[in-house]
NULUM-787062 format. One record per residue (C-alpha): z, y, x; residue number from 0. Coordinates in steps of 0.001 Angstrom, whole numbers, plus 524288, in hexadecimal, padded with zeros to 5 digits. Each point is the difference from the previous one (the first is absolute). Example, Ala and Ser with C-alpha at 12.3 -4.5 7.8 and 13.67 -1.06 7.14 Angstrom:
BEGIN
{{81E78, 7EE6C, 8300C}, 0}
{{7FD6C, 80D70, 8055A}, 1}
END
This chain:
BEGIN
{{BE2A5, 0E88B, 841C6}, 0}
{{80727, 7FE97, 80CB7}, 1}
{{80634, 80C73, 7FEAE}, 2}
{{807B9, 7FBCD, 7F2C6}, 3}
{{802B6, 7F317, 80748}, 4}
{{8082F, 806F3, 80791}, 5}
{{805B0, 80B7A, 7F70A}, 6}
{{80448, 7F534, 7F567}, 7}
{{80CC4, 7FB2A, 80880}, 8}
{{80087, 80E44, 8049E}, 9}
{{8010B, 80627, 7F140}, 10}
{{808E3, 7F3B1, 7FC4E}, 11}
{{808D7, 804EC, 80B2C}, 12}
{{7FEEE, 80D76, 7FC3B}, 13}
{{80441, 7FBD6, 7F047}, 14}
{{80AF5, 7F799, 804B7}, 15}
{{80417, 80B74, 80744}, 16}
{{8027F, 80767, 7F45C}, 17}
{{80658, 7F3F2, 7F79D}, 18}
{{80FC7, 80083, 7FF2E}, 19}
{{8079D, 7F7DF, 80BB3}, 20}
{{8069E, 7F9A4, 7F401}, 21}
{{7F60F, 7FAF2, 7F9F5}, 22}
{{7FD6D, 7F404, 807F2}, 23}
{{7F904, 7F5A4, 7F9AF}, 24}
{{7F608, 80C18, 7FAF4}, 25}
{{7FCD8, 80340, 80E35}, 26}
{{7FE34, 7F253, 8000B}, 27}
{{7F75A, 7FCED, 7F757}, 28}
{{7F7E4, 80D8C, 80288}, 29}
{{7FD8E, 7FB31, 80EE9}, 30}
{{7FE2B, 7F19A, 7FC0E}, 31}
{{7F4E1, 80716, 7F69E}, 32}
{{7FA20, 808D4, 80A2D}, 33}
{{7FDB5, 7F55C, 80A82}, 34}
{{7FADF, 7F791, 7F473}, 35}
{{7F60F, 80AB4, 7FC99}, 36}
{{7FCB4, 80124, 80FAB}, 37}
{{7FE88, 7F1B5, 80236}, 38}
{{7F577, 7FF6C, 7F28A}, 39}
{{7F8CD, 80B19, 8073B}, 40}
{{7FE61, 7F8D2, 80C30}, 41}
{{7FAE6, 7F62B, 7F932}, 42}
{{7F642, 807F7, 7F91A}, 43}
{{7FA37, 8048C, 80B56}, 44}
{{7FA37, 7F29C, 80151}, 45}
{{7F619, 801D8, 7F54B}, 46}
{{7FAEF, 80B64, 805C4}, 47}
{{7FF6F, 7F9CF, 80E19}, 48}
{{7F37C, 7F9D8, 8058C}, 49}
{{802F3, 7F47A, 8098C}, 50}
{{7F2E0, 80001, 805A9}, 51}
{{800CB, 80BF6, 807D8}, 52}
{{80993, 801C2, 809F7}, 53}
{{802A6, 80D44, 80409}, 54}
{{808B9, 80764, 7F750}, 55}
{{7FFFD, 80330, 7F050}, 56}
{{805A6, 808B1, 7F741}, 57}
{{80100, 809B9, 80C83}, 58}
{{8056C, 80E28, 7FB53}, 59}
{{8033C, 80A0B, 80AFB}, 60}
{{80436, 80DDB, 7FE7E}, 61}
{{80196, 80852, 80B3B}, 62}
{{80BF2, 8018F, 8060C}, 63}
{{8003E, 807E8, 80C01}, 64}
{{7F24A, 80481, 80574}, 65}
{{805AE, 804DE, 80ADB}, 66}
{{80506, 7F2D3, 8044B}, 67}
{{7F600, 7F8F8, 7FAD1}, 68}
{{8090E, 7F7FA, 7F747}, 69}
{{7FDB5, 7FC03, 7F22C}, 70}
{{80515, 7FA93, 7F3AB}, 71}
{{7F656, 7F33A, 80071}, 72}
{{80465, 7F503, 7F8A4}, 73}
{{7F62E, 7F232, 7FE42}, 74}
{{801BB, 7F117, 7FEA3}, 75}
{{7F722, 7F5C4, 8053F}, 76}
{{801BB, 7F057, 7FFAF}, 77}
{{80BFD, 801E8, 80967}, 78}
{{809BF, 80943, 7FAF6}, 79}
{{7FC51, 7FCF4, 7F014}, 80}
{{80839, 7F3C9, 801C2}, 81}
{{80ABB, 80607, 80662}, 82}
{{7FEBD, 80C83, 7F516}, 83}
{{802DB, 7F2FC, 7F64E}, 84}
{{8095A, 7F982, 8085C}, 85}
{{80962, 80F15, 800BA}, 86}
{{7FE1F, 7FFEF, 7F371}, 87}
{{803FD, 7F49E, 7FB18}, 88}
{{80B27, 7FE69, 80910}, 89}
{{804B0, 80E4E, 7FC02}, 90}
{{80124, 7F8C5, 7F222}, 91}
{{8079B, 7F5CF, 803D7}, 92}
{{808D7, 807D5, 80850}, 93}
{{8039F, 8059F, 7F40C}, 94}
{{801D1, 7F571, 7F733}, 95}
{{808F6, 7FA39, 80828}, 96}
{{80922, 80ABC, 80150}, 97}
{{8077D, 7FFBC, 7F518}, 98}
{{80C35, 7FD64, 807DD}, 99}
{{7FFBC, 80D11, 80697}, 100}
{{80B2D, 8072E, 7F6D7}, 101}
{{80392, 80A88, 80B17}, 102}
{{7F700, 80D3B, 7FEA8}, 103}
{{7F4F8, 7F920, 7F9D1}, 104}
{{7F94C, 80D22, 7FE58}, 105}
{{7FE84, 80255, 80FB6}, 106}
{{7FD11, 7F303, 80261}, 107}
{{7F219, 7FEA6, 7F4C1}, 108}
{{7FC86, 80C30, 80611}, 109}
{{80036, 7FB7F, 80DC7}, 110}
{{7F907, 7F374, 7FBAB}, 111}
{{7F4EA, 807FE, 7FB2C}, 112}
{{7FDAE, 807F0, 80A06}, 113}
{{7FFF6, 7F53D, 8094F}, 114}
{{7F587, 7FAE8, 7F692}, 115}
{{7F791, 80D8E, 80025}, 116}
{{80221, 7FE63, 80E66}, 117}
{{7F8B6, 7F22E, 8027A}, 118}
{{7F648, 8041A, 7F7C5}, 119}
{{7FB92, 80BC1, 80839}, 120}
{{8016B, 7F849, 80B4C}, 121}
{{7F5A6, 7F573, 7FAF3}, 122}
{{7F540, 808A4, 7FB72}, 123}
{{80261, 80B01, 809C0}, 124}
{{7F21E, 801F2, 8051C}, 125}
{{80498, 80C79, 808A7}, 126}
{{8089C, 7FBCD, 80C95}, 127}
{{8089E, 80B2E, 7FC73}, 128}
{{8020A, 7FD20, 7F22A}, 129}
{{801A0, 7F283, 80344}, 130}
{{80AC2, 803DC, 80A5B}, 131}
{{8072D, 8083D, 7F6A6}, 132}
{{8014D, 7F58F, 7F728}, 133}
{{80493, 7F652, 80AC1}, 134}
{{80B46, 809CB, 802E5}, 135}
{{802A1, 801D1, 7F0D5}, 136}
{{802FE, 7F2CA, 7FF85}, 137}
{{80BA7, 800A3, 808B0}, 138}
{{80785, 80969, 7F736}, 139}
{{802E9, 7F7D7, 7F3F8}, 140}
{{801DC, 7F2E8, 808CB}, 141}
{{809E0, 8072C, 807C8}, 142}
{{80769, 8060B, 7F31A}, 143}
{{7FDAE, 7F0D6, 7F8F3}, 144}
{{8059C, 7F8CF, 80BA3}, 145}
{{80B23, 80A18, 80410}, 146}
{{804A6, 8022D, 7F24A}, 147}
{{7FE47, 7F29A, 7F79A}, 148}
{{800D5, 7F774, 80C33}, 149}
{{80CA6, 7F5ED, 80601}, 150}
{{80817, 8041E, 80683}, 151}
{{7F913, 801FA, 80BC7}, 152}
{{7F6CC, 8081C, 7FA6B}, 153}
{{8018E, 80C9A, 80720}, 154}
{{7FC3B, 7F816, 80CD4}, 155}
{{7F5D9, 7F804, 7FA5F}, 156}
{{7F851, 80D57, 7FAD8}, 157}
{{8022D, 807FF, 80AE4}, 158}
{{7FB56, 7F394, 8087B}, 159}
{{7F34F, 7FFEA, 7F6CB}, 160}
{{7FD29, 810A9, 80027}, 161}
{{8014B, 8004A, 80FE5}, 162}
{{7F702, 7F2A5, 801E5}, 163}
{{7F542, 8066C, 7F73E}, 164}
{{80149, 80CA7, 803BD}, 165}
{{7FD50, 7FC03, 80E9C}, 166}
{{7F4D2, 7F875, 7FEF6}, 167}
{{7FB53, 80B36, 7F628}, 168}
{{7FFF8, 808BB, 80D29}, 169}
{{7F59F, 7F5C5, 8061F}, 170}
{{7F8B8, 8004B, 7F5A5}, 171}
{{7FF56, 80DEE, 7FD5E}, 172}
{{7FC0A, 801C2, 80F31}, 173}
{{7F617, 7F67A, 7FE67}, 174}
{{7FA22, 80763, 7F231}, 175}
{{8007A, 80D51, 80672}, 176}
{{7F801, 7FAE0, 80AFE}, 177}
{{7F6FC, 7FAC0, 7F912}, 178}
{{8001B, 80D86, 7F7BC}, 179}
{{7FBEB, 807E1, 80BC6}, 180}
{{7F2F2, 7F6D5, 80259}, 181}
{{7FC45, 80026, 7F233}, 182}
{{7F452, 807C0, 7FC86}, 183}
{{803DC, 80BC9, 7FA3F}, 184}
{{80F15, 7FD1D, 80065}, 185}
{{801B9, 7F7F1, 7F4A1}, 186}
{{80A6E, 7F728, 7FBAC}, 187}
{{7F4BF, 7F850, 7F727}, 188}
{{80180, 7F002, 80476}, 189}
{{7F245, 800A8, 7FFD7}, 190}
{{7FD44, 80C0D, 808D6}, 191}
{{80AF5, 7FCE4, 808DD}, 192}
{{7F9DD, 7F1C3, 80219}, 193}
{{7F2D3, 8069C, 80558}, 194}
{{80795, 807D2, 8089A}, 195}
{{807F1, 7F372, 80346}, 196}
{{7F48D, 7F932, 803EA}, 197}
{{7FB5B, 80ADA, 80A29}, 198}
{{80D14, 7FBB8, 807E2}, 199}
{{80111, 7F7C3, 80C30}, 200}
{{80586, 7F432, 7FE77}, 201}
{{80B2E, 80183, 808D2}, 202}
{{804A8, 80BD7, 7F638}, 203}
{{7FB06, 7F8D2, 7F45F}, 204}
{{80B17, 7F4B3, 803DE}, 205}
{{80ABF, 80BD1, 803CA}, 206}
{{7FE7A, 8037C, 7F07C}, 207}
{{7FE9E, 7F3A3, 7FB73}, 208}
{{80DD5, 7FC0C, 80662}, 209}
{{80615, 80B6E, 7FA20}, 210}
{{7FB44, 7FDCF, 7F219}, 211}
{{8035F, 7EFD6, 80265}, 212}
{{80EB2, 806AB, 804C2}, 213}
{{7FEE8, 808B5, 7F1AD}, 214}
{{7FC42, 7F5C7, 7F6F3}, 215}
{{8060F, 7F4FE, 8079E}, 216}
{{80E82, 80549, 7FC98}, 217}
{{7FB32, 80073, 7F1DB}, 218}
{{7FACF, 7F269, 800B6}, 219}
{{80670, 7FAD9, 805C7}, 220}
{{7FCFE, 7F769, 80DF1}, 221}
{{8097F, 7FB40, 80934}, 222}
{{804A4, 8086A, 80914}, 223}
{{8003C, 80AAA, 7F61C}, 224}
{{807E8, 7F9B8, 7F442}, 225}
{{80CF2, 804DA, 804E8}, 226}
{{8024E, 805EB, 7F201}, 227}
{{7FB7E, 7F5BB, 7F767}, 228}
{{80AB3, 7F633, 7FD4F}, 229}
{{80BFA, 808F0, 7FE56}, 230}
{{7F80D, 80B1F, 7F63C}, 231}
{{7FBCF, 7F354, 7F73B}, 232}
{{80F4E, 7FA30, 800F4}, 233}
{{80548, 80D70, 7FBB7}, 234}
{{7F5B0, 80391, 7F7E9}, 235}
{{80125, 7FE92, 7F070}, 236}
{{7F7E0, 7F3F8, 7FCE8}, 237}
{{7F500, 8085F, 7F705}, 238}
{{7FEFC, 80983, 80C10}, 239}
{{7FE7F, 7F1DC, 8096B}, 240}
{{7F4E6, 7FDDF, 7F60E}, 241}
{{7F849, 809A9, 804D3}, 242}
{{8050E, 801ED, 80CE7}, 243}
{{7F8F7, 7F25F, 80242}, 244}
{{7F74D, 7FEAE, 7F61D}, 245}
{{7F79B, 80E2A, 80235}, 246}
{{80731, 806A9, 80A25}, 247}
{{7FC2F, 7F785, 80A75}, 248}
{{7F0E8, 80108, 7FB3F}, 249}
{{7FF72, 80DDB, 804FB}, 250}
{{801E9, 7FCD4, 80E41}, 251}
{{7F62D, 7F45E, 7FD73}, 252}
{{7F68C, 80839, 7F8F4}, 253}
{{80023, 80A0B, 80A38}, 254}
{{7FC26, 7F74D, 809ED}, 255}
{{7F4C8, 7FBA3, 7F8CD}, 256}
{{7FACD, 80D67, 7FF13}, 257}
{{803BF, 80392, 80DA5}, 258}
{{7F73C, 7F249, 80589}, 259}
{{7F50E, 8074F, 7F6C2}, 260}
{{80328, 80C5F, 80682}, 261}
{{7FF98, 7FB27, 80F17}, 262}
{{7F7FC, 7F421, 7FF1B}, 263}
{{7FE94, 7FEC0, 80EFF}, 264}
{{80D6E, 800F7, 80421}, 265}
{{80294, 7F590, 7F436}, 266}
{{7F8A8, 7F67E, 8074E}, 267}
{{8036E, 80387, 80D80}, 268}
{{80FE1, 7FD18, 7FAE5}, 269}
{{7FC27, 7F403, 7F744}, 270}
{{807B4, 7F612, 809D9}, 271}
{{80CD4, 80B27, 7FED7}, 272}
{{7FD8A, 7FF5A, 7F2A8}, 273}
{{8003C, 7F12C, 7FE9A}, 274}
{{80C14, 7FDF8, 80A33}, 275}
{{807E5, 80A2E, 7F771}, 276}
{{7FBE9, 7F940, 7F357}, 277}
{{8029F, 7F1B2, 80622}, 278}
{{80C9D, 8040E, 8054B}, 279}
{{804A2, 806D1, 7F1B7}, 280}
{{7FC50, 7F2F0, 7F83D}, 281}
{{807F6, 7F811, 80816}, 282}
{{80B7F, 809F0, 802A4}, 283}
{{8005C, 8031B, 7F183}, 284}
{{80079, 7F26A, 7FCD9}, 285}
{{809CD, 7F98C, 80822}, 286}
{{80922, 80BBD, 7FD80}, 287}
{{7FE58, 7FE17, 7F110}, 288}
{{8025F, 7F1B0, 8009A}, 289}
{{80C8E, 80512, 806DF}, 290}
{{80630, 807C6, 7F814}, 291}
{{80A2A, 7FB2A, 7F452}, 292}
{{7FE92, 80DF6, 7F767}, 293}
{{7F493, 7FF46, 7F62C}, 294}
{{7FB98, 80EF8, 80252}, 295}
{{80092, 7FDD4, 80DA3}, 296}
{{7F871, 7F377, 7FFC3}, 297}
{{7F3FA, 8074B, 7F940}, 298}
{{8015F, 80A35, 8075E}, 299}
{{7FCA3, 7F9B8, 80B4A}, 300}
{{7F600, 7F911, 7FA18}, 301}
{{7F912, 80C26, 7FE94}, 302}
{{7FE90, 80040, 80E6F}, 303}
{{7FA94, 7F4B1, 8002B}, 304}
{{7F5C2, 7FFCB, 7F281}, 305}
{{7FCE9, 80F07, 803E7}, 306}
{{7FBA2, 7FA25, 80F04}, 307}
{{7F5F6, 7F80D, 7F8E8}, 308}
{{7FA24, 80D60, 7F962}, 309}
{{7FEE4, 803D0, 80F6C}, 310}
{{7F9A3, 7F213, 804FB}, 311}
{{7F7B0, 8037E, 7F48E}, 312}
{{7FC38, 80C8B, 80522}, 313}
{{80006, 7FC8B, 80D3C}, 314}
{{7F40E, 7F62E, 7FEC3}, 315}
{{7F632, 80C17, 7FD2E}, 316}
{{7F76B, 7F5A8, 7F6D2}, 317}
{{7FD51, 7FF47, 7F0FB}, 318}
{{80A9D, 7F4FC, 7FE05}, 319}
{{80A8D, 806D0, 80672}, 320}
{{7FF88, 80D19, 7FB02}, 321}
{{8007C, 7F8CC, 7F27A}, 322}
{{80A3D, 7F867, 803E2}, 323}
{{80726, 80C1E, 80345}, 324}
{{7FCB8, 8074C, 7F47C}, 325}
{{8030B, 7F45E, 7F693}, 326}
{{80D99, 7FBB3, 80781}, 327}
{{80407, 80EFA, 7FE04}, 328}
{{7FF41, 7FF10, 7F16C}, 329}
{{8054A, 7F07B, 7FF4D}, 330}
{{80AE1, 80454, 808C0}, 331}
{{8022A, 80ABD, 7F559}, 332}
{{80181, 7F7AC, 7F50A}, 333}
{{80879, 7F621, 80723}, 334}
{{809C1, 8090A, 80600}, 335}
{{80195, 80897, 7F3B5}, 336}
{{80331, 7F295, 7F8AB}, 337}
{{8091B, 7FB7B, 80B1E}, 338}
{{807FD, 80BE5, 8002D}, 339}
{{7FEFF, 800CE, 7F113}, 340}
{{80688, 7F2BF, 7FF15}, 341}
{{80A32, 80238, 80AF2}, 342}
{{802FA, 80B68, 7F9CB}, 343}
{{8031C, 7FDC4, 7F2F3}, 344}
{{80715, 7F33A, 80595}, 345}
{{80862, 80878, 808ED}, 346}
{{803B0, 80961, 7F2EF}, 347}
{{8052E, 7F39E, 7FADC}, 348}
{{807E9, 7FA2D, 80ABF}, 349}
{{801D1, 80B99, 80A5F}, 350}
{{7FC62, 7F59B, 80B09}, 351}
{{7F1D0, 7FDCF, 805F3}, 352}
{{80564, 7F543, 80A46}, 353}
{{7F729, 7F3D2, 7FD85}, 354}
{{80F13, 7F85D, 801B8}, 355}
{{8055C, 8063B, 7F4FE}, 356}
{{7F677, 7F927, 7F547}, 357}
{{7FBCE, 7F160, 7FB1D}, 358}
{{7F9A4, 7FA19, 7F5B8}, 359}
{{7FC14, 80DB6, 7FA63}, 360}
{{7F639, 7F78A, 7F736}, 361}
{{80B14, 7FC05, 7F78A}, 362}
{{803C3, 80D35, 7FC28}, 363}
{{7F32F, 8094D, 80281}, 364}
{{7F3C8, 7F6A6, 7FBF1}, 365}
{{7F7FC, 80E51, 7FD8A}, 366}
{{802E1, 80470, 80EEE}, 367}
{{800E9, 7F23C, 806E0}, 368}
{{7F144, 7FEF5, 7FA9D}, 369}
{{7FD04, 80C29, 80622}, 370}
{{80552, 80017, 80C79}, 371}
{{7FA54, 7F337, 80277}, 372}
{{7F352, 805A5, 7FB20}, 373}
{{801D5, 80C3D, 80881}, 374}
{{80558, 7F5C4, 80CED}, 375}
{{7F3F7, 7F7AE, 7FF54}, 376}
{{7F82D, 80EBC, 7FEC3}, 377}
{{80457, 80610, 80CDE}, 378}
{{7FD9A, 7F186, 80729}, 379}
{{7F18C, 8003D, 7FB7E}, 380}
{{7FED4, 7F507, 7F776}, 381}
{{7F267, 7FCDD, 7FABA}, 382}
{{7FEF9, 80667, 7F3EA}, 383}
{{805FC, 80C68, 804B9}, 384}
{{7F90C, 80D1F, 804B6}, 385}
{{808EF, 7FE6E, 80ADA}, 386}
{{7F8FD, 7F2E9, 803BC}, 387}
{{7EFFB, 806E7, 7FD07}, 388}
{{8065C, 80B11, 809AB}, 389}
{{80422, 7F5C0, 80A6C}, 390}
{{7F35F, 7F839, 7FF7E}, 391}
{{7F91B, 80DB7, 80205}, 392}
{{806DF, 801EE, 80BD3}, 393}
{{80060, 7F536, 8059D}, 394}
{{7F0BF, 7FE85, 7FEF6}, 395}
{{7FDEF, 80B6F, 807D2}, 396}
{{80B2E, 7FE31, 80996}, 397}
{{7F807, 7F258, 802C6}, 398}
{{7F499, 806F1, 801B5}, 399}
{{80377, 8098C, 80952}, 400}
{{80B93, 7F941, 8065C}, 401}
{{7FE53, 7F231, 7FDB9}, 402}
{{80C59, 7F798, 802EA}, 403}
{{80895, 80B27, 8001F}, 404}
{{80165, 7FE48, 7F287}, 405}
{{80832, 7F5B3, 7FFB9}, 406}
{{80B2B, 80853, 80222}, 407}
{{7FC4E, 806F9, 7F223}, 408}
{{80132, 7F11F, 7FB30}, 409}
{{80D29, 7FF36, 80621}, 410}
{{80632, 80C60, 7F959}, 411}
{{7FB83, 7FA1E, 7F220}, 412}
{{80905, 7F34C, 805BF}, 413}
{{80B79, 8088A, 8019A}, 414}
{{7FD90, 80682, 7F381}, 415}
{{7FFB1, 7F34D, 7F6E1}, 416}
{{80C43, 7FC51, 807D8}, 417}
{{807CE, 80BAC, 7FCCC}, 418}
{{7F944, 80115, 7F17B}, 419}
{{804D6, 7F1CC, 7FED9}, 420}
{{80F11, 8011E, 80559}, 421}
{{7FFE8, 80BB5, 7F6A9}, 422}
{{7FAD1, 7F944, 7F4BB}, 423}
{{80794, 7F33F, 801A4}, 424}
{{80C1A, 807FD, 800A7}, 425}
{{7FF72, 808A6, 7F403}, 426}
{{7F926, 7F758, 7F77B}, 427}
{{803E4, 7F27C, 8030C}, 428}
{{80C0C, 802B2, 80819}, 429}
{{80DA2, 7F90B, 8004E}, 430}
{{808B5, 802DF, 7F5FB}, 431}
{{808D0, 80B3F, 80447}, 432}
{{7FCF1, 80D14, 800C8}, 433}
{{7F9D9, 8086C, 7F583}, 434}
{{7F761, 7FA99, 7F63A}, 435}
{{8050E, 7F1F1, 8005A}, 436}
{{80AB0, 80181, 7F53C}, 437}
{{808A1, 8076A, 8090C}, 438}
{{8067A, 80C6B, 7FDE6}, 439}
{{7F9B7, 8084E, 7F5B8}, 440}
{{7F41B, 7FD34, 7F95D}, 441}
{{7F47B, 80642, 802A6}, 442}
{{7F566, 80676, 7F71F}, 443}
{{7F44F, 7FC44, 8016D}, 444}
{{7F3AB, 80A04, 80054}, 445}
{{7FEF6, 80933, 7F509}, 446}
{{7F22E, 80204, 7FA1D}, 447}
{{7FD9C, 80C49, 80601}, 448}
{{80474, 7F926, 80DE3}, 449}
{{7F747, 7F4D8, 7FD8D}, 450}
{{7F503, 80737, 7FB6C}, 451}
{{7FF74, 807D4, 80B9F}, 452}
{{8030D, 7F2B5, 808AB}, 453}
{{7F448, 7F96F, 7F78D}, 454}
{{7F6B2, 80C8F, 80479}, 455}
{{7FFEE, 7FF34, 80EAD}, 456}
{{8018C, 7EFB5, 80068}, 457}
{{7F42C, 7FCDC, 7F711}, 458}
{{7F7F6, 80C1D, 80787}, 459}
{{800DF, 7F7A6, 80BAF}, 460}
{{7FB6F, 7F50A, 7F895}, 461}
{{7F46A, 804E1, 7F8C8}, 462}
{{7FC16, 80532, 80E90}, 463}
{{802DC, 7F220, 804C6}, 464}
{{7F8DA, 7FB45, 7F6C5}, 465}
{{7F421, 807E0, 7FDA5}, 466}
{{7FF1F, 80BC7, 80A7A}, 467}
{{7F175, 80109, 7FCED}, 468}
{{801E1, 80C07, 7F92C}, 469}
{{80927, 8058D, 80CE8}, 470}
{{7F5AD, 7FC96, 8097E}, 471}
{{7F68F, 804C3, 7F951}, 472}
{{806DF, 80CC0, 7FDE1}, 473}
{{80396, 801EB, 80F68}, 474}
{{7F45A, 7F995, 806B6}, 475}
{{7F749, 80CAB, 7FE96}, 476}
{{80956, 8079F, 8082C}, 477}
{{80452, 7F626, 8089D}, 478}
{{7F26C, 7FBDC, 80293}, 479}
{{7FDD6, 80EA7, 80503}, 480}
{{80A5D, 7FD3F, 80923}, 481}
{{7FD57, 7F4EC, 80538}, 482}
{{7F0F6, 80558, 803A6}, 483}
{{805B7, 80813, 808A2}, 484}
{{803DE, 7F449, 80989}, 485}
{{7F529, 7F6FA, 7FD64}, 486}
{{7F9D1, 7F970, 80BEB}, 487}
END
């Protein structure tokens, strides 16, 4: 079943492949059908999941190289199902909302779906080979997306991007082959690799663990390694910012989480790094968001600062923080998808994102002032959001391992409301000038397929907010596995 999860945006790529350049709003509607058909699949894998145990399901694994001991092993557990959901479903939405790309449509679906074939082989990779092919896979179709759809600064902002990941890829495939050469039997299986792992003295168990934290901390990303962040979401087309931030990001967070499984001892010997780095991210994340006057720039650096909660998170080594972790990855998801959804389609309307340029957008978009708001009061962490059951999670087990240092976590949700707020004043209840309060042009407000796909990612961080029962429950299993590992 895993196996057609990933063929189905592979074969849609392959069919587009073969449809005329001309024929635009068929490619279209053939890749808006394909990631559909991926996304219900995804989905369907939840009836056939069982919650209550917590190593992996659905596992499938083919031989790849005996010699090498590498294999095609794919498997999902209570960790990487939600983020199978969350690709997914962002992969939809990217293409929903590009209906304003009009130059080589055909090259750019493709791209889109193999990026999407990509993430998916990175989350239920169960072979550290496999899973490090599909990291590198990913690369390709960003670069292509970013250098040939992007602003006009594009060439920079991709190259910036490809040389970032590719040199913390070099760490991390170090660290992997080391650990390759103390596995029993040379395998490339997570599992065999971890008993080999654990065989390690600490001192070299921390040498790996700082070159996978270099690998995935690119990807992720934490401050000092998020060089390449703001400019590839500025020049990036707004559907590719969608999952830039919304998935992309998950892979260096989701590799981490696996590596802590992998070297639980040098985890715990770097838990005050780990906290310092996250610490510093949410409040260097923050203040440089609250800084910044351009709207992709201002969640970009947000990112920073929401993704250095996912590391606090993971950094307290207890059951509330690894599900704190685990559930800000997939509210951060959902809130930056509908962020750069809305910024997007506002900036295809106006061809500004400077917060100066707009006022009293509530006058003229009712649909999208409703939404942003929603979306604004989302990435602060309101009650009622998953962004807020995420929050609580982590700051739980910060408290619990760290005690009064968490007050700093309660300062970076300060900066956040004050940034959401001067954001949300402005567009919505702003001075008259500007666009959207009667001057210049009028603009359109969201089409029904723009605020359907708006309507998807807001109210899934409300029903989380609301009742995350049922996203607990699915996680705890695995994270409770986890979290044995460091209990006193």
């Amino acid at each position: 079943m895993l196996r057609i999860l990933l063929l189905l945006p592979l074969l849609g790529a392959f069919l587009i492949a073969f449809l005329p350049s001309r024929s635009g709003l068929l490619i279209r509607r053939v890749a808006i059908a394909v990631a559909a058909v991926t996304l219900g699949w995804s989905l369907w894998l939840a009836s056939v999941f069982d919650p209550s145990v917590a190593t992996a399901q659905l596992v499938e694994s083919h031989v790849w190289n005996p010699r090498l001991g590498s294999a095609f092993t794919l498997g999902v557990d209570g960790i990487s199902l939600p983020m199978v959901w969350l690709a997914t479903l962002l992969a939809f939405i990217a293409v929903l909302a590009s209906g304003g790309i009009k130059d080589k449509p055909k090259g750019y679906y493709i791209l889109i779906l193999l990026l999407e074939a990509a993430m998916l082989g990175v989350f239920t990779a169960r072979d550290w080979s496999l899973f490090y092919v599909f990291w590198e896979l990913t690369l390709l179709p960003l670069f292509f997306l970013i250098d040939r759809y992007g602003g006009k600064n594009r060439s920079h902002a991709a190259l910036n991007f490809v040389l970032y990941t590719m040199g913390g890829s070099v760490f991390m495939l170090i660290a992997l082959l080391m650990l390759y050469d103390v596995a029993p039997g040379h395998s490339f299986d997570m599992g065999v690799i971890r008993e080999g792992a654990r065989l390690l003295p600490e001192a070299t168990q921390i040498g790996i663990f700082l070159g996978l934290l270099i690998g995935f901390g690119v990807k992720m990303p934490i401050f000092p390694l998020h060089g390449w962040l703001p400019l590839a979401h500025v020049e990036a087309p707004s559907p590719v910012s969608i999952l830039l931030s919304g998935i992309l990001l998950k892979m260096g967070a989701y590799g981490l989480i696996r590596a802590v499984w992998m070297l639980p001892a040098a985890a715990e010997a770097l838990q005050g790094l780990l906290m310092a780095l996250a610490l510093i991210s949410l409040v260097y994340g923050g203040v440089l968001a609250w800084r910044q006057s351009d709207l992709k720039a201002m969640v970009a650096y947000s990112s920073v600062s929401h993704m250095g909660v996912v590391l606090l998170g993971l950094a307290a080594l207890n059951t509330a923080g690894l599900t704190g972790a685990v559930m800000q990855m997939v509210a951060h998801g959902l809130v930056a998808g509908a962020l750069f959804l809305l910024i997007g389609l506002l900036y295809e309307r106006t061809h500004t994102r400077e917060l100066a340029d707009y006022a009293s957008l509530i006058k003229a978009m009712p649909r999208f002032a409703f939404f942003i708001v929603v979306a604004f009061l989302a990435a602060v962490g309101m009650p009622g959001t998953a962004g807020f059951v995420a929050e609580l999670h982590v700051l739980v087990g910060g408290f619990e391992r760290w005690g009064a240092w968490m007050v700093l976590l309660s300062l970076t949700v300060l900066i956040s409301a004050a940034y959401a707020l001067r954001v949300v004043g402005r567009l919505i209840t702003g001075p008259v000038g500007g666009h959207g309060a009667g001057h210049g042009p009028a603009l359109p407000d969201l089409t029904r397929g723009e605020f359907t796909a708006a309507a998807v990612l807001t109210t899934g961080s409300l029903v989380i907010g609301f009742y995350p029962a049922p996203m607990l429950n699915l996680i705890a299993a695995s994270v409770g596995r986890y979290a044995h590992l460091f209990a006193p």
